[in-house]
C-alpha positions as MATLAB code, in Angstrom:
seq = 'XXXXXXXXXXXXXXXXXXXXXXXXXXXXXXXXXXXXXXXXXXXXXXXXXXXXXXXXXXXXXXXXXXXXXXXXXXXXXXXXXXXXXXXXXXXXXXXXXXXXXXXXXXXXXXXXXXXXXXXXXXXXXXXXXXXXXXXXXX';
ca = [
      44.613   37.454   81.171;
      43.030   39.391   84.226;
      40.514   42.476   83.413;
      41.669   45.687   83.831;
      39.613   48.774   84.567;
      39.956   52.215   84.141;
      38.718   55.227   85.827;
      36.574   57.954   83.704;
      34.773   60.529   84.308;
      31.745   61.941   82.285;
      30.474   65.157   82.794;
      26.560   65.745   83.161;
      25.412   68.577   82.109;
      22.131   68.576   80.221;
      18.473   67.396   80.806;
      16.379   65.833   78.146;
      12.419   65.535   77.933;
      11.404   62.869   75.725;
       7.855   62.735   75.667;
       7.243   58.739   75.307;
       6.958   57.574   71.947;
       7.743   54.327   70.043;
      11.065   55.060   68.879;
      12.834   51.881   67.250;
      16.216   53.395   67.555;
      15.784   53.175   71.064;
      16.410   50.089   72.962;
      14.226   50.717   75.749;
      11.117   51.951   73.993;
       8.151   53.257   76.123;
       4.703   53.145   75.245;
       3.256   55.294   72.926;
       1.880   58.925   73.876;
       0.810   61.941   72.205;
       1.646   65.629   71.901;
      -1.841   66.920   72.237;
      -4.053   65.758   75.110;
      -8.244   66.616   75.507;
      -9.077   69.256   78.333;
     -11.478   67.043   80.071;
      -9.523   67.148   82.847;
      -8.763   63.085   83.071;
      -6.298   63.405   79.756;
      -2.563   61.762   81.065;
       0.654   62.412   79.302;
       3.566   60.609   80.661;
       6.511   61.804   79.971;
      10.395   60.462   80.717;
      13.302   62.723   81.698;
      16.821   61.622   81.339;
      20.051   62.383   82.562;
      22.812   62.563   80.270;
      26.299   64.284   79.814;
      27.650   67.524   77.407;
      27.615   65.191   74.343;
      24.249   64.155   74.688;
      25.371   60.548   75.574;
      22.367   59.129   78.228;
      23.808   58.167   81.692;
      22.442   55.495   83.703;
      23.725   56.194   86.981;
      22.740   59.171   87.181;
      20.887   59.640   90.515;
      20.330   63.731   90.207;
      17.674   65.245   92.043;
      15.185   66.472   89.674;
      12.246   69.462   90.110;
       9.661   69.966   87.651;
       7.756   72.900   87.221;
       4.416   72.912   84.935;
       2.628   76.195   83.625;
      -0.528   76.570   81.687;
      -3.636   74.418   81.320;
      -2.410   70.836   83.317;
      -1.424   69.710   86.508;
       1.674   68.009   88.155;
      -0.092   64.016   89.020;
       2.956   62.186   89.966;
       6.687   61.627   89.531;
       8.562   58.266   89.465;
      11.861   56.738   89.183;
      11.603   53.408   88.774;
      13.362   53.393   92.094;
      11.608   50.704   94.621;
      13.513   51.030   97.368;
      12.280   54.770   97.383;
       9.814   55.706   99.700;
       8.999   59.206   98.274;
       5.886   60.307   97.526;
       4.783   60.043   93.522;
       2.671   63.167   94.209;
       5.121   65.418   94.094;
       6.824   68.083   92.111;
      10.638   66.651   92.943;
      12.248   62.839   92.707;
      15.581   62.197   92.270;
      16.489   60.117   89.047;
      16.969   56.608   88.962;
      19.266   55.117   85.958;
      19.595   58.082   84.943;
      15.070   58.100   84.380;
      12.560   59.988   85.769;
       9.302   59.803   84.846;
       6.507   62.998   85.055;
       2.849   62.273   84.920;
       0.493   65.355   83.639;
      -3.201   65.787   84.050;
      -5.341   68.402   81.784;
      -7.505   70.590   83.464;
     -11.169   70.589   82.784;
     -12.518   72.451   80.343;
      -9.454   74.897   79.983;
      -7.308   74.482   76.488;
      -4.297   75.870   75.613;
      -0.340   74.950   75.674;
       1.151   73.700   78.824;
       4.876   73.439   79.440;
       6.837   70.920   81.839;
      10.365   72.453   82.780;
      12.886   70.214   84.428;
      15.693   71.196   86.835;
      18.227   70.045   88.747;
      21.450   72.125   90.645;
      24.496   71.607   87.832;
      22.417   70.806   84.909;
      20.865   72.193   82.254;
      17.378   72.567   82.310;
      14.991   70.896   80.045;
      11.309   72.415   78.752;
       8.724   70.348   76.837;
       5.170   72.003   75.676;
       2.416   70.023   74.792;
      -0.887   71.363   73.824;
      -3.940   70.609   75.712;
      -7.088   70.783   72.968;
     -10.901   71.376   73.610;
     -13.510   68.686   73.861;
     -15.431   68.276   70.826;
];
């Protein structure tokens, strides 16, 4: 009996920060990371955007171009895909998605606590905020 395939369309319409966790539900977990980093100024958070449509459903060919924008006490370090036939820079504030993935790499800043928020974008979507609190050095 030959295949047959049909033709959908799903629309995309939201942004979702998941800063990485070990989440068992998930079938591609990511290694563990924290909420709160130490402002030493060498502290790394790295955290994974995803594409997905108006139900919340994650999609994987997603290929959106995505801008991040970071306010308080932390810095912008690099961006990824997972793309590796990309030849963009990773330090940069803009990547466009691969799989439906992009992945944001934060830096503390020296001796400056506080909150810090990460704020995704991309033209047609929904943007996407995460705040993660940057603590002093003990």
């Amino acid at each position: 009996m030959p295949a047959s395939f049909g033709a959908y369309r799903r629309l995309v319409t939201h942004l979702y920060i998941y800063q990485a966790r070990w989440r068992p539900e998930l079938p591609m977990a990511r290694i563990a990371d924290r909420s709160t980093l130490k402002a030493d100024g060498q502290d790394l958070s790295f955290i994974t955007v995803t594409v997905s449509d108006k139900t919340g459903l994650f999609v994987p060919g997603a290929k959106n171009r995505l801008r991040f924008e970071i306010s308080g006490p932390a810095e912008i370090v690099a961006v990824d895909s997972g793309d590796a036939t990309s030849h963009e820079s990773f330090q940069a504030k803009e990547r466009n998605a691969y799989n439906g993935l992009c992945l944001v790499i934060v830096r503390t800043k020296a001796g400056k606590a506080g909150q810090f928020k990460l704020k995704a974008k991309s033209e047609g979507l929904n943007d996407a905020e995460i705040s993660i609190t940057s603590a002093p050095i003990r």
